[in-house]
N, C-alpha and C positions, 0 to 999 in steps of 0.2 A: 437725882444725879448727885455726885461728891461735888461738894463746895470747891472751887477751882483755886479759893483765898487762904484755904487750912489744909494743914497733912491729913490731920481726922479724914478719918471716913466719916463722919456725922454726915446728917441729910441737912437739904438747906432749901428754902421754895426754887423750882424751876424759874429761869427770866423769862422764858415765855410759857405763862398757865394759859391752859386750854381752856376755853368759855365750856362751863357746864350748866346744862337750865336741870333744877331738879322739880319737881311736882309734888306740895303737899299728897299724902295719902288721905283719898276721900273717907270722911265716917261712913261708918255701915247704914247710917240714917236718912241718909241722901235718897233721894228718887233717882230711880232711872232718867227720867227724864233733865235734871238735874245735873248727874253723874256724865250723859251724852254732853249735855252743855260745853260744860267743865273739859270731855275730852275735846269737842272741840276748838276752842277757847286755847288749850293746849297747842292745839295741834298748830291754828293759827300763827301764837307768838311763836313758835319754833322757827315758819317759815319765814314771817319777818324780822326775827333776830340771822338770820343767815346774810351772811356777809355777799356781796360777789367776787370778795378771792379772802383767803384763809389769811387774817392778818397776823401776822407776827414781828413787830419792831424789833430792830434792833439797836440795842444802846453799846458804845464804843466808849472809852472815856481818856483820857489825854494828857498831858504836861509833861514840861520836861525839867532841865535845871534842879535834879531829883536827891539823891543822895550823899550825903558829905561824907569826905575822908572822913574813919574811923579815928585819925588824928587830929581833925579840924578842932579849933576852938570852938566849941557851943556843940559838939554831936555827945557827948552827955548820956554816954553807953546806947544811944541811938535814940534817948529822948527830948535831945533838943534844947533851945532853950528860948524863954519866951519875951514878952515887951518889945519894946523897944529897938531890941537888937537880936530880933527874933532870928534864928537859924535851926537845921538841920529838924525839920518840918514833916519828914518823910516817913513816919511813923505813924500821923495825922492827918496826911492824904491818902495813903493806901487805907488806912481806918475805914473811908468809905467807899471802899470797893462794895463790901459785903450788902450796905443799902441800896447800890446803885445799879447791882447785878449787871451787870457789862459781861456780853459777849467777845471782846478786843479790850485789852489793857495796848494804848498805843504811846509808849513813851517817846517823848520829842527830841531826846539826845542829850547830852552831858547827863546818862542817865546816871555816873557814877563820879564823884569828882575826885579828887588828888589826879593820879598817872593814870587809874584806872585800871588798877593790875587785877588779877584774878581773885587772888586774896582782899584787896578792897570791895570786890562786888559781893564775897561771900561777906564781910564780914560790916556791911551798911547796908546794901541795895537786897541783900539777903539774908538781913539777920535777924536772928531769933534769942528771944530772954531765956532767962536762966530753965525756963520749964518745959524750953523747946519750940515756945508757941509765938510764929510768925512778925514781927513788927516792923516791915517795911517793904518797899515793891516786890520783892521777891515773894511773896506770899499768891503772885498772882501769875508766875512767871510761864504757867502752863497756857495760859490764853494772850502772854504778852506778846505783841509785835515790833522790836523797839526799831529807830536811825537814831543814828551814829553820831555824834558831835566831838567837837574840838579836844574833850578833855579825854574820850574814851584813845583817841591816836596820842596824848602825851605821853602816855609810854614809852618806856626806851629801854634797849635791853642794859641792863648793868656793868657788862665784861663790854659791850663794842660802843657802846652808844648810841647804837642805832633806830632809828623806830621799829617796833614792832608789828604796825600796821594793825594797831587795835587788837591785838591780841587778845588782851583780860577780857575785853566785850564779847570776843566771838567766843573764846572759850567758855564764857560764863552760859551766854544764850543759845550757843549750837553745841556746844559740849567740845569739849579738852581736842585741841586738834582737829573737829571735824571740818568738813571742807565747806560746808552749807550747813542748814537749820533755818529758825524760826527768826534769825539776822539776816540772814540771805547768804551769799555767796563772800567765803573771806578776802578775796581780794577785790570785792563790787561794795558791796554794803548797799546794793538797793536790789528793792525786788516789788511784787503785789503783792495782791492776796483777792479775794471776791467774802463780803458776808452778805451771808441769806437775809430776806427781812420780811419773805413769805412767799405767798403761792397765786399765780391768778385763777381765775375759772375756769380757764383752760387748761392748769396743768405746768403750766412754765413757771418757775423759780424766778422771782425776782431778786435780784441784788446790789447792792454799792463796790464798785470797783474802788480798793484802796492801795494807794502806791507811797512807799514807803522809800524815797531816796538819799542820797547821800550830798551834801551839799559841801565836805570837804574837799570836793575835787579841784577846786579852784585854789585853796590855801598851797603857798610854793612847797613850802619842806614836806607838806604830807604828799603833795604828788607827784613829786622828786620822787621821796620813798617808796610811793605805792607805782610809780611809772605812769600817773595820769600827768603826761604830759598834754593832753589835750585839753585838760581842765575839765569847765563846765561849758564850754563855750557849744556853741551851733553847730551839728555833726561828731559832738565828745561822741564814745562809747554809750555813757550814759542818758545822752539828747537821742544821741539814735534808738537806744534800746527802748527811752520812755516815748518816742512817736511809735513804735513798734506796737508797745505792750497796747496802747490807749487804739490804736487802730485795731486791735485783736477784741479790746475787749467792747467794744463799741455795739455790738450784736447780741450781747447776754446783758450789760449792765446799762442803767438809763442813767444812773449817777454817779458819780468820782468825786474821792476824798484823798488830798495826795498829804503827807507831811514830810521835815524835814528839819534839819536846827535853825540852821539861820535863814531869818526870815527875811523874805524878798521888801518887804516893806516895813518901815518902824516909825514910831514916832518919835522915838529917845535917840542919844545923845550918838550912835554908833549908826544911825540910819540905812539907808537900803543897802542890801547885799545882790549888788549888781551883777556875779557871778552866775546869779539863779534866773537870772532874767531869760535864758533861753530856755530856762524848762517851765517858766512861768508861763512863755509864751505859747509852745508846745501842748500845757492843756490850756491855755486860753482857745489855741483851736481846734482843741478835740470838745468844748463843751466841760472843763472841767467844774464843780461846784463850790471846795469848800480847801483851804488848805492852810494847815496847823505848823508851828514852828515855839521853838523857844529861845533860847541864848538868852533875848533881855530877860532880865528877873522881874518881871510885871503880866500883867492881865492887858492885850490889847484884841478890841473887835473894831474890823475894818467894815466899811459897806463893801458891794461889789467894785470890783475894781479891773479897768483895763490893764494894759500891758506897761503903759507910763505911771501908774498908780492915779489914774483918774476915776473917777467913781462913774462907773458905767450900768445904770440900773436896769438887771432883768438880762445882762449878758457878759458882768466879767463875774471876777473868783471872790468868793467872800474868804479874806484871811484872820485869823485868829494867832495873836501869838499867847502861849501858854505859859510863858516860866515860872513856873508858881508852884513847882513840885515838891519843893520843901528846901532844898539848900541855901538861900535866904533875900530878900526882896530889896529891889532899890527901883535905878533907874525912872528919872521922870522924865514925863515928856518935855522934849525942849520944842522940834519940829514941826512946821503946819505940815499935816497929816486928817485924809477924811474921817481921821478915828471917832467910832460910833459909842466906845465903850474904852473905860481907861481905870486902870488901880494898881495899885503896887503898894496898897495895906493887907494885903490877906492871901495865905497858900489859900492851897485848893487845886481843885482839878475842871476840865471840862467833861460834861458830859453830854454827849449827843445821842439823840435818838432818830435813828436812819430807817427813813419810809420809803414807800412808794411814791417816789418824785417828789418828794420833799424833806424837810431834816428840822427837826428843834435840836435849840443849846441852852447850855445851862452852865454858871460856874455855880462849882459847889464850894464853899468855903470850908476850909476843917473844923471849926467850930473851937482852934485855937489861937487864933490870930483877928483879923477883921472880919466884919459881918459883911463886906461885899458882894452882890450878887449879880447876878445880868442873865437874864434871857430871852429870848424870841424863836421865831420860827421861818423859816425860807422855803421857796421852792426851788429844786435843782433845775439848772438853767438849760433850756433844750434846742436843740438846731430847729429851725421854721419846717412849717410840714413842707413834703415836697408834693409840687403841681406833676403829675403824670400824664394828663392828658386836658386838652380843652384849649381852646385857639390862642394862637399866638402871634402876633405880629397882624397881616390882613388877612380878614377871611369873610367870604359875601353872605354869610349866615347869615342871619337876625336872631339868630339863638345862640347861648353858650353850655355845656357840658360840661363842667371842672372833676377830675377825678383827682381825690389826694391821699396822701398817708402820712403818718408819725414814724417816726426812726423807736417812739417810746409807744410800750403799751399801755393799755388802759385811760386812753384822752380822747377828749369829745373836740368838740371843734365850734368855732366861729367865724364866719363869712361877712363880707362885706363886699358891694359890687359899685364903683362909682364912690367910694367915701359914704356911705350910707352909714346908716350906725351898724354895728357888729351885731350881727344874729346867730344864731345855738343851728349848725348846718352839718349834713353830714355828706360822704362821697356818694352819689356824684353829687353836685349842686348844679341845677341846672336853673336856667334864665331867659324870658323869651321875649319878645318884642322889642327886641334892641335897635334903637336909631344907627342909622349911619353916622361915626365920627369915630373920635378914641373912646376905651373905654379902659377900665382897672380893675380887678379882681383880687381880692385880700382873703387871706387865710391862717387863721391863726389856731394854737391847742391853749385848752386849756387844760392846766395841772389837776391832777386827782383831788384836790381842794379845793377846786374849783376857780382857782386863780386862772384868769388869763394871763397867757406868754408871752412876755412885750415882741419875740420874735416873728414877724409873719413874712408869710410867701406870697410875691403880689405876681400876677401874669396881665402884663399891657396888651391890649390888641384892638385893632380897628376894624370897625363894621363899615364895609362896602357893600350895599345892596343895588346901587344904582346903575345901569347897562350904559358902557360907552356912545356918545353920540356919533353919528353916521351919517353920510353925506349920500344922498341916492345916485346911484350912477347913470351914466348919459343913457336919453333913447336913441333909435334911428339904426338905419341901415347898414347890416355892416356884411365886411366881405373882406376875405383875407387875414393879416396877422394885425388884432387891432391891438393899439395901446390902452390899459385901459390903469384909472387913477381913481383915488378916490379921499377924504380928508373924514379924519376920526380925531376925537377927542374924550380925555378922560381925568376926570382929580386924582386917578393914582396911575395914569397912565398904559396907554394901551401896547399889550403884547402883541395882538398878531390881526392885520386883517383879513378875510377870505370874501373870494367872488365865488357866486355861485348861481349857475344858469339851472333851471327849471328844477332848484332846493340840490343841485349837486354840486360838489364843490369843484372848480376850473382851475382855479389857484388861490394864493397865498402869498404874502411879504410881514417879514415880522420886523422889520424898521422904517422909519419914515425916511423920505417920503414916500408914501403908500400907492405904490402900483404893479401892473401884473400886466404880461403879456398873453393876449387871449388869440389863439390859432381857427380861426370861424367855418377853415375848411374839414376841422374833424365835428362841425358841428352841421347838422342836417339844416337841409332849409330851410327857411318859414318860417314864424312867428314863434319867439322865447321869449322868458321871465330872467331876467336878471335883478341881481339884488347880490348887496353888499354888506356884510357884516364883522364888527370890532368886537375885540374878545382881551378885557381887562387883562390885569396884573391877579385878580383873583377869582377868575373865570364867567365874570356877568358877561353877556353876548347881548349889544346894542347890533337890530338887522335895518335897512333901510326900507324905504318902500322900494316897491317891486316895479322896474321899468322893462315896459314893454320893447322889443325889440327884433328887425328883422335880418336874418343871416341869407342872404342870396350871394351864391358860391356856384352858379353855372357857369359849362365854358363860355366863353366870347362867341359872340353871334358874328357873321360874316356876311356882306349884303351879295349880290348875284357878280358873280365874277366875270370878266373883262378881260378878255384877249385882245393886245393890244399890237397887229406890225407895227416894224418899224416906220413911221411918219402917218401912220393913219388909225385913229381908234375904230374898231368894231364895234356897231349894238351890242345891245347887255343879250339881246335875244337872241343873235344870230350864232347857230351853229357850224353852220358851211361856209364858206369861204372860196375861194378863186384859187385856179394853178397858178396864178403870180405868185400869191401869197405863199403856198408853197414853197414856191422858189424862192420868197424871203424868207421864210424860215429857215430853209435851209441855211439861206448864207450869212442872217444876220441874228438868227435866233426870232423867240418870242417875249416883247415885252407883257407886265403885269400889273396890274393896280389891284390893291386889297386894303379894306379898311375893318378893322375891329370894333367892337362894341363897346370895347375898353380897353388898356395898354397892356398891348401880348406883342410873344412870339411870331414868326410866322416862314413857313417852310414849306416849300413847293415844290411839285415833279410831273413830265412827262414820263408819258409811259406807251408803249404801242399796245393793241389787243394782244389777248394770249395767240389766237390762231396767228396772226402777222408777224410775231417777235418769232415765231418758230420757225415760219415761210424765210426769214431773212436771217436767221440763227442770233436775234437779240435779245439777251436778258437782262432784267430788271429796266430801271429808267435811264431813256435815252438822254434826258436834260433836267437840271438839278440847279435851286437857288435856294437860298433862306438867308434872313433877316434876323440877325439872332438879338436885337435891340427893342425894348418894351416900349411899345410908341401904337400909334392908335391907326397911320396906316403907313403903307409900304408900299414901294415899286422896286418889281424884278425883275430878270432879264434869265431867259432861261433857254440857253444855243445847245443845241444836239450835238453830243459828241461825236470824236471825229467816225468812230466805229458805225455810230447810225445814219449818217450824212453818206458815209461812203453803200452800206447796204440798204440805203431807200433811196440812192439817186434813180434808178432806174423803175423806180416805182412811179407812175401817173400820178396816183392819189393815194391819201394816206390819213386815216386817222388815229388821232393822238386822245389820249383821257389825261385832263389834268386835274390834279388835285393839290389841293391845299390846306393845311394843317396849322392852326392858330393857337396859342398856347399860354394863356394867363401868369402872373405872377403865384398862384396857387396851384400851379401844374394844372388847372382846367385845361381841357382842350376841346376843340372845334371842327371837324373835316369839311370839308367843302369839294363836289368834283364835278367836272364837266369834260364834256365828250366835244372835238374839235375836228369836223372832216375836213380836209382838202383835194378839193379837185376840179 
């Protein structure tokens, strides 16, 4: 490929060489057997040199506070000048572009200093010696990314005064006028970008989402000028569009790298830039990993850090400030700050190498200023897997299920059940003989490094195995609407009781106190099984023992009926009777005694034969009583109306059929009749 750092077309190594195994060529002296060896042998190392995904890092490199005026004291036709009062450096950090073969040139802002007019960027940030050949960032301007800082908006037009809104910058980096480019959008000045850093086995592109924004939005006169009157605050333009970009890009990339000028945290004499704090926070909640800044003129490395600037390991943002581009160093630390790493003797750049789910850094020193160095390595910080399935809350299992997953590819995983030590688990995890009580379930990834992720996903849930206790219900006779009750209990409390006579169910009450009305007359006579059974909050069914029990639901029995004149009772036996009596009935009626077997109804009637009611033209019954009161006996009085009294006076004799009908509280009933001559 053409070198990205020279106009030449010269060749220059690829940044990512492709692994190639070659094989000595066997002598012709070799045995066959030998020769088989040897292809085996081959064949072997091939397949365990194969990777399980096609790696290819990629290196980004970094700083900002880059270029001085072409006027500045110490820029020295762009070679600077050294000791002491060392400046204009930018000669000698782009020098090691060409070692450090970087995919991203990402400069952190004030890439160009004085006003920052168009002619300043050609003629510092893009200049070349007398032979034509490249000596300073601009040598690399095809792969650069830059944001914006304070010095590129000093601009101001000449004839009004006004700002330009960075003019020189976007003309320089998107070309003379255009509306967008490799700066982003001229009235925004942030944007992203995605770089590759290889392939998994599957087939999908891994990548580092990098966001690139602007941190002047909060300075008044530039957002006067540019109309960011919303600043940087919570809901700006730019707050919204970066919760935007990071939730778009949350499905392709497992890691973010955001940069900007001024840095959210410092440890020098100018301190936090509290304007940035809502995009600080923004990727604190999308999982952001790593974010770059300059303005101070030093080298600082932060640990992870929350959103107050506390050091949050394994879930905030590791920050890096960069100013070490070459336009010239001071600033010391005055401030307590968790800074991990501190200099402000030596340019240089940063250089990162961005993996799958993890990242090295590196400053590089020019090699004309201080020998400072610093590096290490991180893993990008990952949301907890998520729990998909497996109990939660109560459940009468004794077993559990866990089904989980990573939002990141290529992670293996760790379990814990109970606070147990962390074991290597994969989905499902499953667990059996679980006691009745609480219990916890932990789930964590670990990184392609095999670090563990201080992130995990825990699911609480209690094992009830135990059946409600149950109170057996009553025995004994029953008959009619009975009330029926019963007492349950349980450690997570009981949902619903049910009665149920011979294993079917009669009823139900799903609050206490626990009773149920049972109707004995839809149930046949004779001897049944009842039993009562409590039914948890997470469905164990505690059943009682089984009480035997008898349903008798026959009418009322009635003992031998009693035709009673008035002032004289009759035998239980006697059917015939005397023409006196007659002629009492006629004039005073017939009295009645009737007793029940148990508390009913009771309704009685005279009535003549079919053949005599026809001979006299009488229908239906001549005499009519009832007792409509539930009581166990009764006296009635039952006189012939007038219509029968006037068509049987002239009758001798006469008989009458009485009947009587007795009628339970469960509409059972009873008949009873008897035949009454007179004469």
């Amino acid at each position: 490929m053409l070198n990205p750092f020279r106009r030449e077309a010269d060749e220059m190594p690829m940044p990512f060489a492709a692994l190639r195994l070659r094989m000595p060529a066997a002598p012709s002296a070799v045995s066959p057997a030998l020769r088989a060896s040897i292809t085996i042998f081959a064949v072997l190392l091939v397949f365990a040199l194969l990777p399980g995904r096609a790696f290819a890092q990629a290196v980004v490199v970094a700083a900002g506070d880059i270029a001085c005026s072409p006027t500045a004291d110490g820029f020295n036709a762009g070679l600077g000048t050294f000791g002491a009062d060392a400046k204009c450096h930018q000669k000698y950090t782009s020098d090691l572009f060409e070692a450090l073969q970087p995919a991203a040139i990402l400069p952190l802002g004030d890439t160009q200093y004085g006003t920052a007019t168009y002619g300043d960027f050609l003629e510092s940030y893009d200049r070349r010696d007398a032979d034509g050949k490249a000596m300073s960032w601009g040598r690399a301007k095809a792969i650069t990314r830059p944001s914006v800082g304070n010095h590129e908006y000093a601009e101001k037009d000449p004839v009004t005064g006004a700002y330009t809104g960075a003019s020189g910058y976007f003309d320089y980096f998107n070309g003379p006028g255009a509306p967008t480019g490799p700066a982003g959008d001229r009235d925004k000045g942030y944007y992203s970008f995605d770089v590759p850093v290889g392939t998994r086995s599957d087939g999908s592109e891994i990548t580092w989402h990098l966001v690139a924004l602007n941190s002047l939005c909060a300075q008044s006169e530039m957002a006067q000028a540019m109309g960011w009157l919303e600043g940087c605050a919570a809901g700006s333009p730019q707050e919204r569009w970066l919760r935007e970009d990071l939730a778009a890009a949350e499905a392709r990339s497992d890691c973010t790298l955001a940069y900007w000028h001024h840095p959210r945290f410092s440890a020098t004499a100018s301190g936090n830039d509290r304007a940035m704090a809502p995009a600080w926070q923004a990727l604190l909640d999308n999982y952001a990993d790593v974010v770059l800044s300059g303005h101070h003129h030093n080298y600082q490395r932060f640990g992870q850090l929350d959103a107050g600037g506390s050091l949050a390991p394994g879930r905030g943002i590791r920050q890096f400030i960069v100013g070490t581009g070459g336009r010239d160093l001071g600033d010391a630390p005055t401030l307590s700050r968790p800074v991990e790493a501190f200099d402000k003797s030596a340019f240089g750049v940063l250089k990162l190498t961005l993996d799958d789910g993890w990242y090295e850094w590196e400053f590089v020193p020019d090699g004309h200023s201080g020998a400072f160095t610093d590096s290490g390595r991180g893993d990008c910080v990952q949301p907890p897997p998520t729990i998909s399935a497996g109990p939660d809350g109560l459940t009468s299992s004794p077993s559990a299920s866990f089904e989980f997953s990573s939002a990141s590819g290529g992670r293996s995983f760790e379990c814990s059940l109970d606070a147990a030590a962390w074991q290597p688990c994969a989905s499902p995890a499953v667990y059996g003989g679980l006691s009745d009580g609480e219990h916890g379930f932990r789930v964590r990834a670990t990184s392609p490094t095999g670090t563990s992720d201080p992130l995990a996903a825990e699911r609480r849930f209690t094992v009830d195995a135990t059946a409600p206790s149950i109170g057996a219900p009553p025995a004994g006779t029953f008959s009619g609407v009975v009330a029926l009750d019963a007492s349950a209990d349980d450690s997570h409390g009981v949902r619903r009781v049910e009665w149920l006579l011979d294993g079917a169910l009669i009823g139900s009450d799903e609050a206490a106190p626990w009773a149920q009305s049972w109707d004995t007359v839809k149930t046949p006579d004779g001897r049944h099984r009842l039993e009562v059974q409590a039914v948890d909050s997470v469905g164990n069914i505690g059943r009682s023992a089984p009480a035997e029990v008898l349903v008798s639901n026959a009418p009322p029995t009635l003992p031998t009926l009693s035709a009673l004149p008035i002032g004289r009772r009759l035998g239980a036996n006697v059917d015939v009777t005397s023409r006196r009596s007659l002629r009492v009935l006629r004039r005073t009626g017939l009295t009645l005694d009737v007793s029940c077997s148990r508390r009913c109804r009771v309704a009685s009637r005279l009535a003549l034969p079919a053949a005599t009611a026809r001979r006299v033209r009488l229908r239906g019954a001549v005499a009519t009583a009832a007792n409509g009161r539930l009581r166990r006996s009764h006296h009635l009085s039952l006189r012939l109306n007038r219509h029968a009294r006037r068509r049987t006076s002239s009758l001798k004799a006469i008989k009458l059929i009485l009947k009587v009908v007795a009628t339970d509280s469960n509409r059972q009933s009873r008949t009873s009749s008897k035949t009454i001559v007179f004469r």
